[in-house]
N, C-alpha and C positions, 0 to 999 in steps of 0.2 A: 363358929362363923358359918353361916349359909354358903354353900358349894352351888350358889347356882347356876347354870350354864348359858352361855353367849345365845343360844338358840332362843331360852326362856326369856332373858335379857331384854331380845330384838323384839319379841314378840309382845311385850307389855311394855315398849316404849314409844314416845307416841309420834303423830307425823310426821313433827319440825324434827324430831332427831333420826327417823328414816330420813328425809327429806334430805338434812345437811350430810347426811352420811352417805345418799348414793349421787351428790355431787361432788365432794371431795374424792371418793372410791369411783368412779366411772365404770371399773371394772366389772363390779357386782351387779349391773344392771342388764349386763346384756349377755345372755336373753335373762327375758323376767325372772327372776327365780320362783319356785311354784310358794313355795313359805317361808317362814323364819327358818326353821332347817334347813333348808338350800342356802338361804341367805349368809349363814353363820357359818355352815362350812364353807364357803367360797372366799371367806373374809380370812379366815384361819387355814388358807392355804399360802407358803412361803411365798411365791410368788407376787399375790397380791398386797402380802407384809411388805413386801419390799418394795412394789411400787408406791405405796402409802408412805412410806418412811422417807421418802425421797423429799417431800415438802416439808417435812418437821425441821422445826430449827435444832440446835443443839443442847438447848435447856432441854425440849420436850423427850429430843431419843435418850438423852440422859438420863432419865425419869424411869423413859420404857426398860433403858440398862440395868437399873436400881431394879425395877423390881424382878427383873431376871434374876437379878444376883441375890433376890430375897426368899425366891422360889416359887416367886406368883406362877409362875407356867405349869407348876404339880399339884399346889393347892391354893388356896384363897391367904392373902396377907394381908394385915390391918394396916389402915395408909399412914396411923403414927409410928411402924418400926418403918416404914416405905421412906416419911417425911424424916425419921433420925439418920436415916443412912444418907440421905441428901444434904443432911444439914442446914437446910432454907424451906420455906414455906413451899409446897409443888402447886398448891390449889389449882392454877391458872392451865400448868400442862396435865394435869388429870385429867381435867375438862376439854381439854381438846381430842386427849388419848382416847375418851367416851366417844365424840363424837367422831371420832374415827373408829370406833368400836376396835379400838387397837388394848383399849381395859376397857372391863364391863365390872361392874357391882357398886355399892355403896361401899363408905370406908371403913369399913370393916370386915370387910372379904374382898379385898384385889382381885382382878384375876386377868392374866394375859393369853395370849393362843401359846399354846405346846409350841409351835413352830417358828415365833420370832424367836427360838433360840437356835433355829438353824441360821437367821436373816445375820445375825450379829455375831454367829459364831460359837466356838468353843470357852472363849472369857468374853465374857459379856464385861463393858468396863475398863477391861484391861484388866480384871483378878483374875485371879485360879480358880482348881476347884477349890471344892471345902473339906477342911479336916475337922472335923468335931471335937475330937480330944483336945487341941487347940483350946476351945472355949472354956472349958478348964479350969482352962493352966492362964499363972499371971503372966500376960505377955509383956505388958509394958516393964516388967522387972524382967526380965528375958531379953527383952531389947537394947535395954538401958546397958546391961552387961558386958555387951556385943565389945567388938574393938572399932576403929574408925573404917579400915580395909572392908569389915566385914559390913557396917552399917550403909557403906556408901555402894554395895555390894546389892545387898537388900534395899534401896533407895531407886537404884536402874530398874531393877526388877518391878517393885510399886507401882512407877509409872506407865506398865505394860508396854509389851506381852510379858504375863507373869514368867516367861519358858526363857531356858538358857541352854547356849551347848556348852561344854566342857569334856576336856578327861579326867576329871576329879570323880566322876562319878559312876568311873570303872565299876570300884564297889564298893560293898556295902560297909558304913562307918560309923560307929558307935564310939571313941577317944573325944572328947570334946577339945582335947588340945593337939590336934590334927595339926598337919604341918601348911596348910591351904583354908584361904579364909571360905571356901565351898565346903571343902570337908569339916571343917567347925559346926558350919551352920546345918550340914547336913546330919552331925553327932546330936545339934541341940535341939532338931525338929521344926527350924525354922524354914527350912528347905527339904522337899519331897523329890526322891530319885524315881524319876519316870525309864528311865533305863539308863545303858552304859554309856551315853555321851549326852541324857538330858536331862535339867533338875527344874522345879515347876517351885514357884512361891505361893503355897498356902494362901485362901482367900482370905482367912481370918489375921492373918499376917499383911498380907496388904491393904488392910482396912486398917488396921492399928496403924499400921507408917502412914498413912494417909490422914490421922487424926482421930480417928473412927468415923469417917467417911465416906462413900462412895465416890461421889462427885468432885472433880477438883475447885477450890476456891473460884468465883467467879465467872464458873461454868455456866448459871443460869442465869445470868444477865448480859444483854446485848452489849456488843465492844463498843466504845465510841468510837464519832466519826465526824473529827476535828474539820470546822466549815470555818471560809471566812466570809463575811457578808461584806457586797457590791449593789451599788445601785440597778435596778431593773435596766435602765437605759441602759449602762456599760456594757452590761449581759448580751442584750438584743444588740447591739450593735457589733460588738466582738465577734457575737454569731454570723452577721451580716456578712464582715468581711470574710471571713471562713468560707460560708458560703458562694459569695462571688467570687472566689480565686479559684475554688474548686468548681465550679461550672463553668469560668474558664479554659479551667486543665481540659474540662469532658469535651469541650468543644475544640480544644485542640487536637485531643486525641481523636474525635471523628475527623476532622479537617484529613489529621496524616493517615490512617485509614482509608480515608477517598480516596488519597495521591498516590500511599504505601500499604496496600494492607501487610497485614503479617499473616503469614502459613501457619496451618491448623497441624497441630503435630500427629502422627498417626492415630496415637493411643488417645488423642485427644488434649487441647486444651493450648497454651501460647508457652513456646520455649523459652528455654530462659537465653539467648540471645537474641531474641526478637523482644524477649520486656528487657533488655539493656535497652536497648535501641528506641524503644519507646521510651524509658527516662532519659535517655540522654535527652532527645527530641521533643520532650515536653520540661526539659529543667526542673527534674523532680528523682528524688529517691526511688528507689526500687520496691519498698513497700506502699508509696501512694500511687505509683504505678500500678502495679497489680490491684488495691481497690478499684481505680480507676477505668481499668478493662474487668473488672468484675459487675460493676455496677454499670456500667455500660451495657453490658449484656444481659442481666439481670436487667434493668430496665427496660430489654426490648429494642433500645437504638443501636446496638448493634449484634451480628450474630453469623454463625459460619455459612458460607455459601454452600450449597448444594452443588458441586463442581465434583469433576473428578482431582484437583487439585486445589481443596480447600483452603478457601482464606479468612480471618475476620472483615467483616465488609460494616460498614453504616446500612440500616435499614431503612425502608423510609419513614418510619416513625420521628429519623432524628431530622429531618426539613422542618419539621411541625416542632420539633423540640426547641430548636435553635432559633424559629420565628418566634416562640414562647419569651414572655418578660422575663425577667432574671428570677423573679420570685416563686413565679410558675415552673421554669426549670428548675430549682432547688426544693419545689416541691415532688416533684418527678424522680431526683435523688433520693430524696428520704424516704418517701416510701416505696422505692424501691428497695432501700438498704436496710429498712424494718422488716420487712417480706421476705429480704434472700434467706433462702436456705442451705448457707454456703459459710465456711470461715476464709475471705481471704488473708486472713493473719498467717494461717498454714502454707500460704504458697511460700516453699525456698525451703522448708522445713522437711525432714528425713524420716522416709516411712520406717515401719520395721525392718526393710530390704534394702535399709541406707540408698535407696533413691531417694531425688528431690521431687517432692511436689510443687507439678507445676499451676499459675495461674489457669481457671477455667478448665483444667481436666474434674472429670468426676470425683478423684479423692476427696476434694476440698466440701462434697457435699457434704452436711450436717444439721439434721430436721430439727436439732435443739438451739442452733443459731438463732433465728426472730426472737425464741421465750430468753435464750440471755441476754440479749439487747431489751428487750423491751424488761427485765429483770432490774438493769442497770440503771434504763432510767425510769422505771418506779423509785429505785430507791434513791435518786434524785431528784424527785419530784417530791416526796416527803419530806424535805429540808423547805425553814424558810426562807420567804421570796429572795431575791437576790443571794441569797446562801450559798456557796459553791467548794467543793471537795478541794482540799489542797494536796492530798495526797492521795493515789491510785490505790496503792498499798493498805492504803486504813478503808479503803472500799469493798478492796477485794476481801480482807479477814470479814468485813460486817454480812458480805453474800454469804462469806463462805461459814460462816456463824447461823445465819437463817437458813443452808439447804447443805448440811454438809454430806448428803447422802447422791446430791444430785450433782449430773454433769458429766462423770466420770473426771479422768485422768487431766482432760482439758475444762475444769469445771474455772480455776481462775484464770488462766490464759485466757479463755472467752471473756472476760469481764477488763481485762488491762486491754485486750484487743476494739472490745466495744465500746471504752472510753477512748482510745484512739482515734479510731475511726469517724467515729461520732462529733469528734471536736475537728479532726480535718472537715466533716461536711459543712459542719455548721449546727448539727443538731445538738451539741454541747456548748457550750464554750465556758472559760475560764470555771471548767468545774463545775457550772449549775445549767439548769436548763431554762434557755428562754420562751420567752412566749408562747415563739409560731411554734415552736415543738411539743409549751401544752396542748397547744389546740389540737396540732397533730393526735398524738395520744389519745385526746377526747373524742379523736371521730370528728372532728369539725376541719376538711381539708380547705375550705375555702377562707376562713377563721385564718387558718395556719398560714396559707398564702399572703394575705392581706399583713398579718402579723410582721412576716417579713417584708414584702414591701415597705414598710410603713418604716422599718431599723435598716434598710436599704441606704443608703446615701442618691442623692435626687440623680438624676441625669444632666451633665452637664451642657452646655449648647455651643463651647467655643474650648479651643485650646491654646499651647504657649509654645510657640515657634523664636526658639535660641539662635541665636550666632553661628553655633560648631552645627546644623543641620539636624539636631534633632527636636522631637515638639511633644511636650508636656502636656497628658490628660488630667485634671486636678481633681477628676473624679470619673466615676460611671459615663460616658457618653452616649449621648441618644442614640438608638438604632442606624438611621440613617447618616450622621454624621461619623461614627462607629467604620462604618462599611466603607464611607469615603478614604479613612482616612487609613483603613487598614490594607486600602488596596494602591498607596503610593508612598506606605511606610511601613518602615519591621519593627517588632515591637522587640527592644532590645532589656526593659524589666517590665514586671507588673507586678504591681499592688496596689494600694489605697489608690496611688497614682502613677501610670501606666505613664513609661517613655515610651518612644518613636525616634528612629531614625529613618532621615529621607536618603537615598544614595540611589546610583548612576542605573543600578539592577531595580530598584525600587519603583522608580520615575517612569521606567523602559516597561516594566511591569502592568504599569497603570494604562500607557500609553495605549499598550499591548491590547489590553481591553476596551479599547474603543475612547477614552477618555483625550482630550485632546490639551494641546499645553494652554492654552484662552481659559479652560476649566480647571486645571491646575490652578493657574494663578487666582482667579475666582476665589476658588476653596480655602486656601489659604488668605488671601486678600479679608474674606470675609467673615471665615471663623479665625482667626486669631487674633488674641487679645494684646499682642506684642505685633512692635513692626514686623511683617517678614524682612526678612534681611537678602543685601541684596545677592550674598551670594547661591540662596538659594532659588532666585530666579532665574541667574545664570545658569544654575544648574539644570533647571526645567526647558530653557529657549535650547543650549545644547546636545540635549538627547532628543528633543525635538525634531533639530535639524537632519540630526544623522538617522533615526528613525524610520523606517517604511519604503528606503529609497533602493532597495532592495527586497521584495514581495514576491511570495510564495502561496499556491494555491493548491487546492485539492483536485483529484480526479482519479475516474477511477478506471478511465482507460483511455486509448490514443489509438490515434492511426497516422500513418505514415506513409507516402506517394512520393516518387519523384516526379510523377509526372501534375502538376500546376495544373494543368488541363482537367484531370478527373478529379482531383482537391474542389475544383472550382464547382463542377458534374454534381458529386454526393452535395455542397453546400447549398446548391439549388433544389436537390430534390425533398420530398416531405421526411427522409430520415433526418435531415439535420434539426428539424423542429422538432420531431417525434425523440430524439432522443438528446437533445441541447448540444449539439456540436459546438465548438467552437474554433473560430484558427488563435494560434497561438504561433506562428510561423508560415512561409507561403508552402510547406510541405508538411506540415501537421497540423492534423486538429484533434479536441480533447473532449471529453465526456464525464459527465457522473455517473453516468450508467456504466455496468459490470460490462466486462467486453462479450462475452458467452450474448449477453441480449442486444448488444449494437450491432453485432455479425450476424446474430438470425435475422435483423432487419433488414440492414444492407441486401442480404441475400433475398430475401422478398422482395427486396426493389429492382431487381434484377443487378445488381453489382457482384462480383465475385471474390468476397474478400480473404484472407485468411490469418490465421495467428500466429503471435513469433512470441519468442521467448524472451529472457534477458541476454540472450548470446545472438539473437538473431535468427532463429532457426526456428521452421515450423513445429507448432505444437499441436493436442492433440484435447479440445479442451470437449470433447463429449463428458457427459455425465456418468462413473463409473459406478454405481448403486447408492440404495439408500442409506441414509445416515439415523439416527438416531441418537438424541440428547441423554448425555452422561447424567448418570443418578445416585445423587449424593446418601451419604448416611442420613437412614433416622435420627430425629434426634430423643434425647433422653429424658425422660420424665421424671420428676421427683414423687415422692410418697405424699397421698394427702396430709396434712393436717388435723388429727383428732377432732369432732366437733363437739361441741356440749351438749348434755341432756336438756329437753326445753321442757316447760312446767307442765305440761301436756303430759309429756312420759313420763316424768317423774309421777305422779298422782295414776295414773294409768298402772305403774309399777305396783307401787304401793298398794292402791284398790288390790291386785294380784294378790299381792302379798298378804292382806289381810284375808282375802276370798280361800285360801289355803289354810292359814293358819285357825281360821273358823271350822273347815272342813277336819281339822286333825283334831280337833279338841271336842268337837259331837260326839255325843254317846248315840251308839248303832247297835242297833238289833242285829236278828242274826243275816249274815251275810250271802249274796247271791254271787257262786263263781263255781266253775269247773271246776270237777275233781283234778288236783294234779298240777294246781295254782296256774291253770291255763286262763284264754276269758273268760266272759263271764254267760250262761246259759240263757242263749237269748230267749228261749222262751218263759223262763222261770222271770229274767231280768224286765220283758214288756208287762210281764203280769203284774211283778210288785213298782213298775213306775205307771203304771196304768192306775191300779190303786193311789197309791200318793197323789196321781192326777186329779182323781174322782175326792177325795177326802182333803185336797189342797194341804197334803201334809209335806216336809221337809224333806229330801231323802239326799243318802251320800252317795257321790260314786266316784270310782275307783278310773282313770283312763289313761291312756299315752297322747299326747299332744303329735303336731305334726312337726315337732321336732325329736320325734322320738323318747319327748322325756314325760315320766310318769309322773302325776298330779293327781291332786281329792280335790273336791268340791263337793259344797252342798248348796243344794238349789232345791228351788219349788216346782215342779213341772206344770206347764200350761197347756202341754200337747206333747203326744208321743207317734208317729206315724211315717210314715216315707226313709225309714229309714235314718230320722231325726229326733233326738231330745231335745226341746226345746222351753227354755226355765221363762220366767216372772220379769228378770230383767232383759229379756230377748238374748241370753248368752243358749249361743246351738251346739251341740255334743253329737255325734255322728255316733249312733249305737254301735258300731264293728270298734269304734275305740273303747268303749267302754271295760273296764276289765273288773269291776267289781260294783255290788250294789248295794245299799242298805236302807230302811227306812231309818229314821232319827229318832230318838227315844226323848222324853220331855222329860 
């Protein structure tokens, strides 16, 4: 079999398989590599292995296991002992492994890099190493011998890690009727002693228990991922409601916010007695709590004050949010919560240092958060229409079967977390995804919008006022009937259909804001679809009555005379306009102005006033230096986002690539360079590119880039002068880089 090498490989294959090779590998592109040589060693460094391996499903690294375990990484292996050790046809993951350049050759010289056998370890598979002599000897009649202790013994082991500890294996045991079913097997050769407490199962032994197989049955086909199908309407509307109960919650949670923020903990982030206090105060669990001030802040509407006593505050983004239609805010949630790079599933959960993490501290960052959401629902969006997952469980093994390499530790936590999530927003529901979330996905936000308006349920224009005082919404209520009703009623449930209770605090409430009892009764009188009843008019002419007849006012300072005579003096003169005097008694008057600027005026009118305390006693209100505004923490940044290569560089790359690997393969005359493999003799080097100029012949040369790294190229020179080579295709070469020269032999 042909030993050809990945460098050889890359270099006689053609664009489309460069092409898909430095989009899938990201890695290898930057910087250009100078040839297939750069190229192949950068591919076949562990590193790189691993990043690549991270997208393979588990049919494909299974594949790559095999033929570790066949010996591809030392020499070339033909893909039918590759394809018996699998048991199943591989065709489909060979093909991929190529265009990963993860294997290179035809089938009949495999060949993988030396170093995915560091990516996967010392048993690739879960086998051992290999015993040769093994091969032999008849094992299945070796096996068959075995006793039950011993076979289920060898059966743990099969399954990997081939390794075991014991004291059986103190020493060394040649009795075949050993008193331990370790030392039996260690007498018959079926177990290898790695030393005094470790014994290893032979690779050629765990392939026989295994059938003579590598791979375990049903290893290279996707799990299934039992759906039940729902009409599209159902879908969209279920979402709907999801949707508005949770843009409800967001808007509560700004509302208390306004009234209550909550303190910013030292270290960062909302304690966990202030997210009690927030589910209490919004009638919601502790983990849609936490979404809930996650994605608040994420989204911008809300975020910590810059105070020396920091709070969460609403920003003003949420005015404009909260004036937004319902579908417009549920758009503003969801991509929001596609974009975060955060798990709030982690908040409440124990670091290594058995502390809790809390909501909105930095822990909870995680830049692979959006790619498992949006993970989730790709592969919810490949199911058909109305189809939807009944079980979370058979979701997570089908992720965790297409990338079992990625994720880390939290690889299905992230995926049970973002179907959670995902079905409180709205962006799931019962399992599949609706509409306005394809559109989402597609890049179509206004698509997405509409989608959900449309699975919204209408606005309604009237409500249902009962007997016991409270009034029924039967659905979504217009904006402005909405506001009326929320500001002379508590909302005691919400769902599909929101109650309201009217009470004595409620009514006072309304009042409070200017609303008068003639407009009470109005509003009621007029949206509601049921008598009002009379005791709730009673209720409204009542607090009415008692209402206002006691009033209270602002000001922000006073003055005080006993003498009637000079009250009367200052109300005549131009300070009482100039600063809004007023009486409020025949020996006080009151002001909105701060008393410090009422008294310097007085005092310019010739009056001679002065300041008293709350005890009555002169005070001393000079100004004592200046102040300066407290300054809050920076805030924190997250890491960008990887970008993609665009078809520009890629083709840009490639030119590269090919422009080097031209240069290695020219046959060159004899060479122009310093004794002592220094540069290259500039005057020998102008003379022989001087010639190749005049005779328009080929010539190689040898340089360092200004990335320090060294590259060939061959070019035609059109001009040499100024301290520039300059080639046919206008590529320019700085002669002091030059470090070698050659004409090109034909």
């Amino acid at each position: 079999m042909a030993a050809t090498s990945l460098a050889d490989w890359l270099c006689s294959a053609s664009d489309d398989l460069l092409t898909n090779l430095l989009c899938a590998r990201r890695d290898l592109a930057t910087p250009p590599p100078a040839d297939s040589a750069v190229l192949a060693t950068r591919a076949s460094t562990a590193g790189s292995i691993a990043r690549a391996c991270e997208r393979l499903d588990a049919a494909t690294l299974a594949v790559l296991e095999t033929l570790l375990v066949a010996g591809a990484d030392t020499e070339p292996v033909h893909g039918a002992r590759v394809a018996e050790l699998a048991g199943e046809d591989i065709t489909v993951q060979l093909d991929r492994l190529r265009v990963l350049a993860l294997v290179w050759g035809d089938d009949e010289g495999l060949r993988v890099p030396p170093a995915a056998r560091e990516v996967f370890g010392p048993f690739p598979a879960g086998l051992g190493t290999s015993c040769p002599d093994l091969s032999a000897s008849d094992l299945p009649g070796t096996l068959a011998q075995v006793g039950e202790d011993e076979r289920a013994l060898l059966d743990v082991l099969a399954k990997g890690p081939p390794i075991g500890r014991t004291r059986d294996a103190a020493a060394e045991v040649t009795d075949p009727s050993a008193a331990t079913p370790v030392r039996r097997l260690l007498a018959r050769g079926l177990l290898l002693r790695r030393d005094e407490a470790t014994v290893e199962l032979p690779r050629e032994v765990g392939i026989a228990l295994r059938g003579g197989r590598v791979i375990e049955d049903g290893k290279l086909r996707e799990p299934p991922l039992p759906v039940t199908r729902r009409e599209r309407s159902t879908v969209d509307q279920a979402a709907a409601g999801e949707a508005m109960e949770f843009v409800r919650l967001l808007e509560s949670l700004l509302m208390l916010w306004s009234q209550q923020p909550s303190p910013v903990l030292k270290a960062g982030g909302l304690g966990t007695r202030e997210l009690k206090r927030v589910a209490k105060e919004l009638d919601a669990d502790e983990e849609r709590a936490a979404l809930l001030v996650e994605l608040a802040v994420g989204a911008g509407l809300a975020a910590a004050s810059e105070e020396t006593t920091a709070e969460w505050l609403p920003t003003t983004l949420a005015d404009s949010w909260l004036a937004a239609p319902p579908a417009g805010r549920w758009l503003t949630i969801a991509r929001a919560w596609l974009e975060l790079p955060r798990l709030p599933g982690l908040a409440g959960t124990r670091d290594p240092r058995d502390k809790a993490l809390a909501p909105l501290s930095e822990e909870l960052r995680r830049p692979q958060a959006p790619t498992a959401r949006r993970r989730v629902l790709q592969a919810l969006s490949e199911l058909p229409e109305g189809a939807g997952v009944d079980d979370v469980e058979a979701l997570v093994a089908l992720l965790a079967w297409r990338a079992p390499r990625w994720g880390g530790r939290l690889r299905d936590e992230m995926v049970r977390w973002a179907m959670a999530e995902a079905t409180a927003i709205g962006v799931v529901a019962l399992g599949s995804v609706p509409a306005a979330t394809t559109q989402l996905l597609a890049g179509e936000q206004h698509a997405a919008a509409s989608a959900m308006a449309e699975a919204m349920p209408k606005p309604v224009d009237h409500v249902l006022v009962q007997a016991d005082l409270t009034v029924v919404a039967p659905g979504p209520l217009e904006p402005e009937l909405a506001t009326e009703i929320a500001a002379v009623a508590d909302v005691e449930s919400a769902g599909h259909a929101t109650m309201y209770r009217v009470g004595e605090a409620s009514v006072r409430r309304a009042l409070d804001s200017g609303r008068t009892a003639a407009e009470l009764h109005e509003l009621f009188r007029t949206r509601s679809a049921t008598p009002v009843p009379q005791s709730l008019s009673y209720l409204i002419d009542d607090v009415a009555r008692r209402h206002g007849r006691l009033r209270g006012g602002t000001a922000a300072s006073f003055l005080r005379c006993d003498d009637e005579v000079l009250i009367a003096e200052v109300l005549g003169s131009g300070v009482a306009d100039e600063y809004e005097l007023r009486k409020i008694a025949p020996t006080v008057l009151v002001s909105p102005y701060p008393l410090a600027e009422v008294l310097q005026g007085l005092r310019a009118a010739g009056f001679a006033p002065a300041a008293e305390g709350p005890d009555g006693r002169i005070v001393d209100l000079r100004p004592s230096g200046k102040r300066i505004a407290a300054r809050g923490r920076p805030a924190r940044r997250g890491a960008a986002e990887p970008t993609g290569v665009s078809a520009e560089q890629l083709n840009a790359v490639i030119a590269h690539i090919r422009t080097g690997d031209k240069a290695a393969r020219s046959r060159r005359g004899t060479v122009v360079r310093l004794p002592g493999g220094g540069g290259a003799d500039t005057s020998a080097t102008l003379a022989l590119l001087a010639k190749a100029t005049r005779e328009q012949r080929e010539v190689w040369i040898g340089f360092v880039d200004s990335h320090g790294t060294a590259a060939q190229r061959v070019i035609t020179p059109v001009r040499v002068g100024g301290g520039i080579l300059e080639g046919s295709d206008n590529e320019r070469y700085p002669l002091h880089r030059i470090t070698s020269a050659a004409l090109v032999e034909d």
